[in-house]
ROKEMI-820072 format. One record per residue: x, y, z of N, C-alpha, C, O in turn. Coordinates in steps of 0.2 Angstrom, whole numbers, plus 5000, padded with zeros to 4 digits. Each point is the difference from the previous one (the first is absolute). Last residue first. Example, Ala and Ser with C-alpha at 12.3 -4.5 7.8 and 13.67 -1.06 7.14 Angstrom:
<sites>
506449895035500450065001499650055003500350065001499949664999499650065000500450065000500549995003
</sites>
This chain:
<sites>
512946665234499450044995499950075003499550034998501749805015500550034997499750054994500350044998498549905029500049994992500650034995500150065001499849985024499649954999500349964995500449955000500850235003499849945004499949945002500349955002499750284981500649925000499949955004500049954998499750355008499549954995500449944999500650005002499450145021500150004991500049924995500049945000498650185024500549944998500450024991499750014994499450195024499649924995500749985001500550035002499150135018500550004996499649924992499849955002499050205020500149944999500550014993499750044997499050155016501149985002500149934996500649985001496950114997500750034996500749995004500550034998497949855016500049974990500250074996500249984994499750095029500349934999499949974994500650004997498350215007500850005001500349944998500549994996497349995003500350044996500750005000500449984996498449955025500149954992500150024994500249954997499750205020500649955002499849954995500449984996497750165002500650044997500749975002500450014997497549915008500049974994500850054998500549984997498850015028500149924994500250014994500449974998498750245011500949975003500049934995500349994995497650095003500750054996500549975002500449974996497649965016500249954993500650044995500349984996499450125026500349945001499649954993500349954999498850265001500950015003500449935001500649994998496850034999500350014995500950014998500349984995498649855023499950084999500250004994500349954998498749805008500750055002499850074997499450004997499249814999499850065008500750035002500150035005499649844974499550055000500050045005499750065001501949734997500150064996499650065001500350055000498849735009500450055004500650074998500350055003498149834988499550025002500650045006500050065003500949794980499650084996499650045005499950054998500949745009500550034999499950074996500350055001498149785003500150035006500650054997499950065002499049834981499950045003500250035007499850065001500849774984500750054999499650065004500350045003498649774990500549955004500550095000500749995001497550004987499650015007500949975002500050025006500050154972500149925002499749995007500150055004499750164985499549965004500149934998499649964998502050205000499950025007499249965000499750005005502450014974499949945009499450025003499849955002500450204979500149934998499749935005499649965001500950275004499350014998499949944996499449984999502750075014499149985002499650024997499650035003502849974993499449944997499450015003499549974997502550175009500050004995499449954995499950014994500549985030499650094998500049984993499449994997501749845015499049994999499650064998499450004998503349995001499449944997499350035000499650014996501650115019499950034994499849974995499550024996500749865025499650075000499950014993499549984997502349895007499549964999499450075002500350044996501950025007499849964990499349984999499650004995501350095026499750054997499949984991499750024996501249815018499450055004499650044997499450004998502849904997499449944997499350045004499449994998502850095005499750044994499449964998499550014995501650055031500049924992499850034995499750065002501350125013499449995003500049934993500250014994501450165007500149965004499449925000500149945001499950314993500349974996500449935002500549984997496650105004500950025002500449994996499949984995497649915015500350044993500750025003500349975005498749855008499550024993500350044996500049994994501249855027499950074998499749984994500149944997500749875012499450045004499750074999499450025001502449854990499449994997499450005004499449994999503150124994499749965008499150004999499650055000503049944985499450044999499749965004500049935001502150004996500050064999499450045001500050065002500249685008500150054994499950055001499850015006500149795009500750054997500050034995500550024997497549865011500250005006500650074998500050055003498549844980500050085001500450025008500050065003499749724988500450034995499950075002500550034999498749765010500650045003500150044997500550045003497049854993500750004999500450035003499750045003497949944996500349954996500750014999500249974995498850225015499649955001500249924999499849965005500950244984500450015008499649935002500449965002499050094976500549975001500450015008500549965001497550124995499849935000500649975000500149955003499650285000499849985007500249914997500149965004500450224979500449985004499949945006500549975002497750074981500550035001500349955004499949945002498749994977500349985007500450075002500450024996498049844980500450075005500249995007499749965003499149884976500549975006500550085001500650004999497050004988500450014999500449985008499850025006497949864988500250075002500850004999500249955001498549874991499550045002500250045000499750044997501849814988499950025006499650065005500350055001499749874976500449935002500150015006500149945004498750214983499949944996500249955006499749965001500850285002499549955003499549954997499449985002502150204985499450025003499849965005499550025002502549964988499449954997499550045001499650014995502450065016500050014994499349974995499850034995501449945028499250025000499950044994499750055001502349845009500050074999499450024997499950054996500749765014500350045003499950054998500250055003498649784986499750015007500550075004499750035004500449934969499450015006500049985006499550025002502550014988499450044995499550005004499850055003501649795007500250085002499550054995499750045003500049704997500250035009500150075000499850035004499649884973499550025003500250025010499750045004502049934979499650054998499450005003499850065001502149795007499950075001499550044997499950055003500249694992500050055006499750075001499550025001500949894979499249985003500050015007499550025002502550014987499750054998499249995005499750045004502449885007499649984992499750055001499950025006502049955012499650034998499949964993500549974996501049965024499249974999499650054995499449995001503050075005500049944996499249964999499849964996500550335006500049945002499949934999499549984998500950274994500349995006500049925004500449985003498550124974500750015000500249955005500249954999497750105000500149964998500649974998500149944999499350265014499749905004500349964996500449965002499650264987500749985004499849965006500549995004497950074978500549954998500550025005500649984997497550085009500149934998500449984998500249945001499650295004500249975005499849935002500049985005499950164976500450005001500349975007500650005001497249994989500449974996500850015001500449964998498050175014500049935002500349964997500349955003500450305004499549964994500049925000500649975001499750215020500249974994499749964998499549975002499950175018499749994993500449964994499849994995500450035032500350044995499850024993500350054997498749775015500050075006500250074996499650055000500949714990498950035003500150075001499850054997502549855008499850024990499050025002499850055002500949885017500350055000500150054991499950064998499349725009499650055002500250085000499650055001501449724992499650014996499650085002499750044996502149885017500350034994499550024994500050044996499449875027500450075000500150014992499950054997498449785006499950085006500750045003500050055005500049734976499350075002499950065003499850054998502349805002499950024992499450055002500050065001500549855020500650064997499750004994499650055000499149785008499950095003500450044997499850054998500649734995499550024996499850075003499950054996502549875006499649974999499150045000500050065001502749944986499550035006499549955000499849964995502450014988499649965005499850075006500550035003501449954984499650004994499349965003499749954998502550135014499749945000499349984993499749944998501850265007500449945003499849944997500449964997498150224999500750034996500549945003500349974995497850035018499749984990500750004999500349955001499850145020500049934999499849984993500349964996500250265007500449965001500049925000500449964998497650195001500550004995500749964999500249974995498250065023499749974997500449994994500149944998500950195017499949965003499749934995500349945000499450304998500849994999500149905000500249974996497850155009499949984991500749975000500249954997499450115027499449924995500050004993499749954996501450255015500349925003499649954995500249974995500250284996499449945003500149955002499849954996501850214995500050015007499649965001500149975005501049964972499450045003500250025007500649985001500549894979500050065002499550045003499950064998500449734986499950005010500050055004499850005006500449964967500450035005500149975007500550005003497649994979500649944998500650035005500549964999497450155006499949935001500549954995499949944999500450305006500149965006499949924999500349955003499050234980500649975000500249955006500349944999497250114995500550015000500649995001500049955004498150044979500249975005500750055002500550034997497450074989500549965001500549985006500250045004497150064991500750015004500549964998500049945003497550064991500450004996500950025002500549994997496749925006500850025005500550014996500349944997497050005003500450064994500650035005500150055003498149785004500150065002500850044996500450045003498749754989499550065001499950045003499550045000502249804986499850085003499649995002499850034995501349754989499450045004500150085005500649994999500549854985500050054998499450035005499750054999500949715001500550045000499850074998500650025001497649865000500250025004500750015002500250025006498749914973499650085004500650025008500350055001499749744984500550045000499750065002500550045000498849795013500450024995499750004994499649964998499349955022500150075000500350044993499950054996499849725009499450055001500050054997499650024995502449855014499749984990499250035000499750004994501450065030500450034994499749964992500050034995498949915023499750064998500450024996499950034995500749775013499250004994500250055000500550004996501249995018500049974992499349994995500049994994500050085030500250044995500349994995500250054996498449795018499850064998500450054995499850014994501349815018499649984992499450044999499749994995501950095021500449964995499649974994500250004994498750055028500350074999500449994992499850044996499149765014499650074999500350064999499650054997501549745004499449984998499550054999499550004997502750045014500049954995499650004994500250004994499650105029500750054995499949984994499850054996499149835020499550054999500450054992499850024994501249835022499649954992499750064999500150014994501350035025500450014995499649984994500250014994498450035024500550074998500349994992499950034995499249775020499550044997500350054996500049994994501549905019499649984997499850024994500250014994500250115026500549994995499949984995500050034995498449955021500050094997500649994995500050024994499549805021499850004994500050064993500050004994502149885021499150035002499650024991500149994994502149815012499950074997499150035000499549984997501549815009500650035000500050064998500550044999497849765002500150045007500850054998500450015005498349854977500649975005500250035007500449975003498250154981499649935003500349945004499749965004501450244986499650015002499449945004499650005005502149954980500350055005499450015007500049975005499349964973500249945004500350025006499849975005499650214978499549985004500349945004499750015006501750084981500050025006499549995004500050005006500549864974500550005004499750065008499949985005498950034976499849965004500449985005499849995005500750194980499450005005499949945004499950005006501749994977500450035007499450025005500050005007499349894970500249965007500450045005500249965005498950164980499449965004500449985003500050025006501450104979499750035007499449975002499750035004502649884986499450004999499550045004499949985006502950044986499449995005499250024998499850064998502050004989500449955001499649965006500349955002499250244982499849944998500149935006499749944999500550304999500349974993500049945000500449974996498450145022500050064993500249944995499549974997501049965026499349974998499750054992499649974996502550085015500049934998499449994996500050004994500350185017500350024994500149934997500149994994498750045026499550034993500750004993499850024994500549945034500049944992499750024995499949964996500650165026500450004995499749964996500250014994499050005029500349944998500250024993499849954996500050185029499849994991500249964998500649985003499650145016499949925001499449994994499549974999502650215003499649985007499749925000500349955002501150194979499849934999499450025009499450024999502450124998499850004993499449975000499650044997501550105021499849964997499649974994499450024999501550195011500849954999499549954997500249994994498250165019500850014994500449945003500049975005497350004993500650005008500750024995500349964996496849995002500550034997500350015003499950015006497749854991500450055005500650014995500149974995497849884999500050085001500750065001500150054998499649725007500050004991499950044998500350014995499649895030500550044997500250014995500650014999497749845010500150055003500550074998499950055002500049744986499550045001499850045002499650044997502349825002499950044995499550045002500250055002500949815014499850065000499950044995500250065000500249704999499750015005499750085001499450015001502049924980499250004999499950025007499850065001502549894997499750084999499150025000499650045003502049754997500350055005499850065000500350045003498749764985500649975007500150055004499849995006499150074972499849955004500249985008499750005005501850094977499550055003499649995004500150035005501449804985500150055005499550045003499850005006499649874977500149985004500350035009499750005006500250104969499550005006499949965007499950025005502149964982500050075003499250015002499850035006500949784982500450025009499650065001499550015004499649954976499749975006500349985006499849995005501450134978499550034999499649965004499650045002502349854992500250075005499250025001499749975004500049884981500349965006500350055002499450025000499850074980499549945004500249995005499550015004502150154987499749944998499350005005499950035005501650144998500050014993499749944996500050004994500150175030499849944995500149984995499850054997501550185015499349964999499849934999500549984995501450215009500149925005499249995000499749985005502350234986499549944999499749945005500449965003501350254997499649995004499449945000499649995004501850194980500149955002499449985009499550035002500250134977500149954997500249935006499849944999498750285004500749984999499749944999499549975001499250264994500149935004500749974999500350024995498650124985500050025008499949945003499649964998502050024979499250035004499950005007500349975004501850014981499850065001499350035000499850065000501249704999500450045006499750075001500050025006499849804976499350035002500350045009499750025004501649834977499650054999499650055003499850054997502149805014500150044993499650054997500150064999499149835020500550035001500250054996500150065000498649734996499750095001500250045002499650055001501749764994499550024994499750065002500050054997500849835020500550024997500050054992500350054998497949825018500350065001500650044997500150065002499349714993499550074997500050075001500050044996501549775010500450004993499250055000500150054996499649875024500850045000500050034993500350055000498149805003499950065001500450045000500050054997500449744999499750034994499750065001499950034995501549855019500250034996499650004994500350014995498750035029500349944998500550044993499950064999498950095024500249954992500549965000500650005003498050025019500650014997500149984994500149954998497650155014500249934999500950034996500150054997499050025027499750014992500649944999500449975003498150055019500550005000500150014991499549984997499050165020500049944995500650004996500350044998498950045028500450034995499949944992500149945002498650125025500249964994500350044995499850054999500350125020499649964996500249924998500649995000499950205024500249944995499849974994500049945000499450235017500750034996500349984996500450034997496950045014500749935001500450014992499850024995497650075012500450025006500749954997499949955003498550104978500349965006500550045003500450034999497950104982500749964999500149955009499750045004497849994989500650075000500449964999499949944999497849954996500450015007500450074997499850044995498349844993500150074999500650025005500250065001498449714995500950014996500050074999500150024995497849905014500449985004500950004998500549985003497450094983500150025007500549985006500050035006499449854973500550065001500050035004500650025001498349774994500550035006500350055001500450015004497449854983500650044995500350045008499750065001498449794995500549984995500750055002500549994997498149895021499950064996500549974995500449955000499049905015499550035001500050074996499550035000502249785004499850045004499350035001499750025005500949874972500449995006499950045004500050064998498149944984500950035003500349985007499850015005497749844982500550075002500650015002500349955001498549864991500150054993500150065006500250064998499749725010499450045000499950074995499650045000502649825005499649964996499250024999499649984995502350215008499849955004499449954996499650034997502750144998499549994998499749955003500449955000501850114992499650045007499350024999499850064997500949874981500550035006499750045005499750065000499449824979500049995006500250015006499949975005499850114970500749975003499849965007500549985003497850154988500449974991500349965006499749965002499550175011499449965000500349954995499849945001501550265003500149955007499649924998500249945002499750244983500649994999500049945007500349955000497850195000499949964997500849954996500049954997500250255019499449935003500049944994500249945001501150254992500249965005499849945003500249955000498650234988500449954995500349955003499949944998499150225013499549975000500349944993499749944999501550245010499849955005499649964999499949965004500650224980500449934999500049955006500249945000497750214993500750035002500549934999499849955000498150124985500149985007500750015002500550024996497750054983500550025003500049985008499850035005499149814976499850075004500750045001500549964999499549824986499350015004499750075003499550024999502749934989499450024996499550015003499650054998502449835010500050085001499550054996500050064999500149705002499850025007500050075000499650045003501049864976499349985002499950035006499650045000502649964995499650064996499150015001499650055001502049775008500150075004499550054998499650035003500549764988499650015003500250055003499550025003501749944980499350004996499650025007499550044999502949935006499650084997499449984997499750055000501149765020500150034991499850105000499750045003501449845018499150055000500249984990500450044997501449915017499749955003499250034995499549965000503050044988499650045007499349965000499849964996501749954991500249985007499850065002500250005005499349964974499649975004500249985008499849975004500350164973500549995003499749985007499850055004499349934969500150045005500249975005500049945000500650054974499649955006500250045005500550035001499749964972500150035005499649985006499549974999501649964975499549985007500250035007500549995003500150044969500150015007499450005005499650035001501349904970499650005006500250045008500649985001500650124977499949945001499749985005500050045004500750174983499649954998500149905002500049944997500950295009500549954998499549924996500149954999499050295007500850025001500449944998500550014997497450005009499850004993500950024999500349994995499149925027499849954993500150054994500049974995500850135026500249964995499549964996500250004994499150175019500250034994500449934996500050004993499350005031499450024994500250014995499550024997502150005018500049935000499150004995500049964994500850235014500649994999499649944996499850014995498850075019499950044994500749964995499849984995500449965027499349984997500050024994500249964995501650145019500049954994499349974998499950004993500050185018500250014993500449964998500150004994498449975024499750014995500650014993500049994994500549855028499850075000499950014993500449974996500049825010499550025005500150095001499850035005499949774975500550035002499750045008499450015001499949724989500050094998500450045004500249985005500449794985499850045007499750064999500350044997500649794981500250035005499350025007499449994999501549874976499750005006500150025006500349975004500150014967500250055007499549975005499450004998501449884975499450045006500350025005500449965002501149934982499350014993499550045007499650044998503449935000499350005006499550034996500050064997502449924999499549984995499249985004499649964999502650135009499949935006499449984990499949944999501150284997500649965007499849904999500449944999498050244996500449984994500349965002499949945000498950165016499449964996500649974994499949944997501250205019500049945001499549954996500149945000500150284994500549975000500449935002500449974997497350185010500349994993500549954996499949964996499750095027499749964999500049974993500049944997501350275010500249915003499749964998500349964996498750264998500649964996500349945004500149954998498250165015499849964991500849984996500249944998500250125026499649964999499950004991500349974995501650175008499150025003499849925000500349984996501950085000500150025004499350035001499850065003501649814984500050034994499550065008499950054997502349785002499350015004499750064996500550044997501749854998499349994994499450015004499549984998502950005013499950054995499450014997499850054997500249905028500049964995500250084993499950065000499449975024501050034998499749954991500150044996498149935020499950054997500650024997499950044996499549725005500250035004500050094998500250014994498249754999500250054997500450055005499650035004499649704993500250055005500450074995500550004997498049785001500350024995500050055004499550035002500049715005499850075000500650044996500649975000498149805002500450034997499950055000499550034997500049775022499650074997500850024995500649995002499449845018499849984992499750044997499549984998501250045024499449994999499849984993499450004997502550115007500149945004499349985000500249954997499750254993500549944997500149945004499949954998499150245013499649954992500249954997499849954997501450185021499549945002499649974995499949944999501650244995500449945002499549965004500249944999498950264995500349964993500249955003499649954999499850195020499549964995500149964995499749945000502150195010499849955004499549964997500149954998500250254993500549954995500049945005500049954997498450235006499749964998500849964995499949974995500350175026499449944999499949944993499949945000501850245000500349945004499349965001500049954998499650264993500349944994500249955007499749955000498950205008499849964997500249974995499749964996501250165024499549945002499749974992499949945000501750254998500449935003499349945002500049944999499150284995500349974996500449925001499949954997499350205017499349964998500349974994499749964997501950145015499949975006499449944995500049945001500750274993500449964998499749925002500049964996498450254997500349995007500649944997499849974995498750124986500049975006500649995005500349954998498850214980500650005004500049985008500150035005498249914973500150065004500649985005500149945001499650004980499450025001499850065004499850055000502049794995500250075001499350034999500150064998500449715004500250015007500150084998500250045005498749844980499849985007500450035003499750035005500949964973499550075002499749995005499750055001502349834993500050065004499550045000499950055003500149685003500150044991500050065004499750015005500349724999500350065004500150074995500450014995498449745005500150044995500350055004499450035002499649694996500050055005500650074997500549984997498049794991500550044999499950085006499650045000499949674993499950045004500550075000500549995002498549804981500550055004499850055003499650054997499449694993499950075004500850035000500449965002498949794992499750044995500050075002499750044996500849795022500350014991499950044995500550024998498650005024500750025001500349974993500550034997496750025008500749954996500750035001500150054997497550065015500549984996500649964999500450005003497950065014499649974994500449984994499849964996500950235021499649955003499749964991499950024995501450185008500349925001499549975001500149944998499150245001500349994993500249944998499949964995499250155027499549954996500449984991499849964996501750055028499750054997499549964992500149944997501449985024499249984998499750044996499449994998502650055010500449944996499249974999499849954997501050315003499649965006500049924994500050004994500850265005500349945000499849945003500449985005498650274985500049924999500249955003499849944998500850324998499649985005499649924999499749995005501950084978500349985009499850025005500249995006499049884970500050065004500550015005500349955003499349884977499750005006500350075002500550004997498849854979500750055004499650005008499449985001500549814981499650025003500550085007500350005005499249864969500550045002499650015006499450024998500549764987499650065001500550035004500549975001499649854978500350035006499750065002499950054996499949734988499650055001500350035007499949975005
</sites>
C-alpha cells in the first residue's frame, strides 16, 4: 500500500504536516516543476530560479533522509505540465492506493486539488498547513465576532505565541504596538549594511540556465541571483539580518534611499513563502535579540508585528475573502496599467527608482510596494486586477494569498474596506518625507499644479474629488475633506485639471506581460 505524498514549491519545509507521521516505506514523495505554474502568470525569473533550485535542493535532502522521492523536471519529455496530471501519472507510476497532501495556499490550486478524489478515485487526506501560526478555523472565528481592526488580531497573535510578552500577561514595555517610533526618514549616512547573497551552487547554476532558455523574455533579469535556496542559507541570512541590520530596522522600515535596495530589511519573506524558514521561530530568534541587549524594542516589536500580525491576518482575510475578492472594485478603476511600470520609463524619481530595484532584484520593500507603486495605481485609477497581477508578476515573495488582499484590498481599497479602514493615498509630501527620491527628480514636489509641479499632488486631490461621495464620511479621511472644502472653487479646478493632463499623457502597457491568456 503506497501512498503518494506531492508537495508544493511553496511547501519546502522538512516539518511539513504530510511528512510528518509518514512511513518513508510505504511513501513517495513527489515534487513537480510544471508550466502552468510558472505561466499563470509570467513570473519574474528571479521567483522562478528560487523555486526549482529550492525545491531540487529539497528533493536531495529527502532522499538523504531516507525519503523516496519522484522529481518531475520541467524539460522532462512526459511532463504533461499541470499538478493533476503529474499526480495522475505518478498514482500509475509508483501504484500508490491514496494521496496525502497540504492544503494548497492559494485557492486555484485548492479548488485544483478538491477535484482529485473523484478524478482518480483514490483516498485523499488533506491536512492543513500548520506552519502558519493562527489556524483558519480560528482566524474565521475571530473575524466573525465584530468588525475589529487587525491591531487587535496582533494583540491576540502576541497572547497565542508569547512573544514579547510578560509573565503578568502584559506587553513588553507597556505597549503593544511601536509604530510610532519606526516612521524616521531615510538617514543622515552613506554607508548601509549590504546582505552578502547566497553564490549558486550547480544546481542552481544548471536552474538558471533553464530560465534563461525559457523564461528570458520576462520582466526582470535573469542574472543577478543570490537568494536562499535551502534551510541552512535561509537562516544565515536571517542570522545576518539580526547581527547587522535588525538594530535599526525599526526606526528605518519606513524610509527609502536610491540606489538602495535592502537599508535594514531583512528580505526573508521569499524564504519564509516557500517554506524554507520558519516564521515563529525567526520571531523568537528576534525576540532573544532583543532580550540579549542587541536589539531595541521598536525593531523587535516592528519586525514580529510583520510576522504574526500583518502576514497571518492576510492570509485569513485572503481564505475569507475569496473568491469575491479577486474580482473586487468598489471604487470601479478601471484604468489600465501603465506602461512605465514594465519599462521604468518614468520622470517620477520614486516610481523609476522603485521599478528598477523590483526589475533587478525582484524585491521592494513594503513602503515602496504601498505608497509609491501601490499609491500611484490608487491614485491613478488602474484596475485592481491589473495592478495585482503585475505584484504578482514582479516579485520572488509574491502568492496569490499575499497580494490579493495587500494590493486588492489594502493598496487599492477595492474591498470596500473589508481589510483596510481607509484607502493608503498619499501625495507627494509623504514620499519627500520618507525618502531622497524627490531630491533629483524632474518634477519639484513643492509645486501643486503645473507642468513641472509632482503629479502625486494634483493625483491625490482629484482621488478624493472623484470618491467623495464614497470616502467623505469615512471619520479617518475627515480632515482631509474638510480641507478640500475650504479651497476655492479655482484652486479645486486647477488640481483636478493637471490631473487630467497628467493621466491622459500616461501611455497603457500592451497587453502579454502579465498573463500569456
Amino acid at each position: 500500500m503506497t501512498t503518494l505524498i506531492p508537495i508544493l514549491g511553496d511547501q519546502l519545509s522538512h516539518d511539513l504536516a504530510s511528512l510528518r507521521g509518514a512511513s518513508p516505506a510505504s511513501s513517495v514523495v513527489l515534487l513537480m516543476e510544471v508550466a502552468e505554474e510558472t505561466g499563470y502568470v509570467r513570473h519574474h525569473p528571479h521567483k522562478i530560479i528560487l523555486i526549482f533550485s529550492a525545491m531540487r535542493h529539497f528533493a536531495a535532502e529527502l532522499r538523504e533522509r531516507g525519503w523516496t522521492v519522484d522529481y518531475i523536471e520541467l524539460e522532462d519529455p512526459e511532463n504533461r505540465g499541470s499538478f493533476t496530471d503529474e499526480v495522475g501519472r505518478a498514482l500509475t507510476r509508483h501504484g500508490a492506493t491514496s494521496i496525502r497532501v497540504v492544503e494548497a495556499g492559494e485557492f486555484r490550486v485548492a479548488r485544483m486539488i478538491a477535484g482529485w478524489p473523484e478524478r482518480f478515485g483514490v483516498p485523499v487526506e488533506l491536512l492543513p498547513d500548520d506552519r502558519f501560526i493562527c489556524p483558519l478555523p480560528d482566524f474565521f472565528a475571530w473575524a466573525g465576532q465584530a468588525d475589529k481592526p487587525m491591531e487587535y488580531f496582533y494583540r491576540d497573535q502576541r497572547r497565542r505565541t508569547g512573544l514579547l510578552m510578560e509573565p503578568d500577561g502584559k506587553p513588553t514595555g507597556g505597549h503593544w504596538n511601536y509604530d510610532k517610533d519606526n516612521r524616521s526618514g531615510p538617514p543622515h549616512q552613506g554607508d548601509f549594511p549590504s546582505r552578502c547573497p547566497v553564490e549558486p551552487d550547480a544546481v542552481t547554476r544548471d536552474v538558471i540556465e533553464l530560465v534563461r532558455r525559457r523564461f528570458s523574455d520576462h520582466f526582470g533579469s535573469v542574472d543577478g541571483f543570490g537568494l536562499p535556496v535551502t534551510a541552512t542559507q535561509a537562516e544565515a541570512a536571517l542570522d545576518e539580518f539580526i547581527a547587522t541590520r535588525l538594530p535599526l530596522f525599526g526606526t528605518y522600515q519606513d524610509a527609502m534611499v536610491v540606489g538602495e535596495a535592502l537599508l535594514f530589511h531583512a528580505a526573508i519573506s521569499t524564504s519564509m513563502n516557500c517554506g524554507l524558514l520558519d516564521p515563529l521561530t525567526a520571531c523568537r530568534k528576534v525576540e532573544a535579540a532583543f532580550r540579549g541587549g542587541k536589539a531595541p524594542l521598536n525593531a523587535a516589536e516592528g519586525f514580529i508585528r510583520q510576522i504574526i500580525g500583518w502576514r497571518e491576518y492576510m492570509r485569513g482575510m485572503y481564505w475569507r475573502e475569496m473568491p469575491a475578492l479577486g474580482e473586487a472594485n468598489a471604487l470601479a478603476a478601471t484604468r489600465p496599467l501603465p506602461d512605465f511600470y514594465w519599462t521604468g520609463e518614468t520622470d517620477m524619481k520614486c516610481l523609476a527608482e522603485s521599478i528598477r530595484n523590483t526589475r533587478d532584484n525582484a524585491y521592494a520593500h513594503h513602503i515602496q510596494r504601498l505608497m509609491v507603486l501601490g499609491n500611484f495605481a490608487l491614485l491613478a485609477g488602474v484596475a485592481p486586477q491589473a495592478i495585482s497581477d503585475w505584484f504578482l508578476v514582479v516579485y520572488a515573495d509574491a502568492y496569490e494569498w499575499v497580494e490579493h488582499p495587500n494590493v486588492i484590498g489594502m493598496s487599492q481599497w477595492a474591498d470596500g474596506g473589508r481589510i483596510a479602514t481607509k484607502p493608503y493615498a498619499a501625495s507627494g509630501a509623504y514620499i519627500d518625507r520618507m525618502s531622497d527620491y524627490c531630491q533629483n527628480c524632474v518634477y519639484d514636489v513643492k509645486k501643486k499644479v503645473g507642468p513641472r509641479a509632482c503629479p502625486f499632488n494634483s493625483l491625490y486631490w482629484d482621488f478624493l474629488a472623484r470618491h467623495e461621495q464614497r470616502l467623505s464620511g469615512n471619520h479617518r479621511l475627515r480632515n482631509q475633506y474638510a480641507t478640500w472644502r475650504r479651497m476655492s472653487p479655482e484652486k479645486q479646478a486647477a488640481y483636478r485639471e493637471w490631473a487630467q493632463r497628467f493621466l491622459d499623457s500616461l501611455e497603457p502597457a500592451e497587453p502579454g506581460w502579465a498573463r500569456t491568456n
